[in-house]
C-alpha positions, 0 to 999 in steps of 0.5 A: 090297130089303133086308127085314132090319131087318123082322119079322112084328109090324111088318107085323101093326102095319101092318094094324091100324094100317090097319084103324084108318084105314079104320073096319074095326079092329072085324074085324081079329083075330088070325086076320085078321091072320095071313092078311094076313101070310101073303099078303104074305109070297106077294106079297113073294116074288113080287115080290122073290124074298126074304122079307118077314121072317124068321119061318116061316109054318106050316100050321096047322089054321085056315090059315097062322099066323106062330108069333111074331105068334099068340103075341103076339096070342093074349090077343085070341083073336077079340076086336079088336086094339088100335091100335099106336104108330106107331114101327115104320113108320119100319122100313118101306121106301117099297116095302114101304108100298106092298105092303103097301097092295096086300095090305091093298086086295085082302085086307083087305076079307075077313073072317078066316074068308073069308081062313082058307077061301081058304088052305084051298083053296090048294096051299101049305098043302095041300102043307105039311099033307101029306094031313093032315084039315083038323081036325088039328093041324099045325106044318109049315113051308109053304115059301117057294117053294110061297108065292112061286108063289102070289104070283104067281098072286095079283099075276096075279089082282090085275092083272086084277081093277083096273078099269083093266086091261081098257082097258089092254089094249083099247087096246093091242091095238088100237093094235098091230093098227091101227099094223101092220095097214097093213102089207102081209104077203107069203106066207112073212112071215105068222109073223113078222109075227104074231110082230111083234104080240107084241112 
């Protein structure tokens, strides 16, 4: 997937413009909006092995900000984001809508200061802080493949959550079990026949 046209400010215009849509734009500041770039960045790497956009992500003191996107919100401070023009999704791929939705269903109902404390337990920006107290100032660069492991954790934990994965997964049990159950397994066959399930 070819992300090079994209930056760090088409996606925070995404999720505002999302907020907006969903009746939640009074929450989305710049703090909210830097956590959600962030864990697409994760997701993103995750599902394609390359950034999302271009700009770093570092580890500063309140989680992971985006330097760019900070800058150019920063005149909010906590204050809510005004509603983008609506030109830059022209730049947005199908797929990349799509992901993006993803992040902003499973992320966007967090508030900034739930999102900056689920950073702060997770090993990306610990990895990048390098010991460092939480309270300290930072500007490292948390690195793209310790994010790419946290997305695919999080695209794990987001499979599992979706109210339609156990039925999936009960039903697909039981169909193996049931179809290969009337076969009748010899002594000596009993490994590949439980190998023949797992496929």
């Amino acid at each position: 997937m070819d992300s090079n046209n994209v930056n760090c400010l088409d996606i925070a215009r995404y999720f505002i413009v999302r907020a907006y849509e969903d009746g939640l734009e009074i929450e989305m500041t710049n703090m909210k909006v830097l956590k959600l770039l962030y864990y697409a960045q994760c997701l993103h790497l995750a599902l394609y092995e390359e950034p999302l956009f271009p700009e770093e992500i570092q580890a500063w003191r309140y989680g992971p900000v985006c330097p760019p996107a900070y800058r150019f919100y920063s005149e909010f401070e906590a204050k809510q984001l005004p509603v983008p023009v609506k030109d830059f999704l022209s730049r947005l791929s199908s797929e990349q809508q799509d992901l993006l939705d993803e992040v902003w269903a499973y992320f966007g109902k967090h508030h900034a200061y739930q999102l900056s404390g689920m950073t702060h337990l997770e090993f990306p920006w610990k990895n990048a802080r390098q010991g460092l107290p939480s309270e300290a100032s930072s500007t490292e660069m948390i690195l793209l493949e310790d994010m790419k492991k946290l997305g695919q954790k999080k695209l794990q934990e987001i499979e599992t959550e979706h109210p339609a994965y156990m039925p999936v997964i009960t039903n697909i049990l039981e169909s193996a079990f049931s179809d290969r159950a009337k076969v009748e397994v010899k002594q000596g066959e009993v490994r590949g026949w439980l190998e023949s399930l797992l496929d």
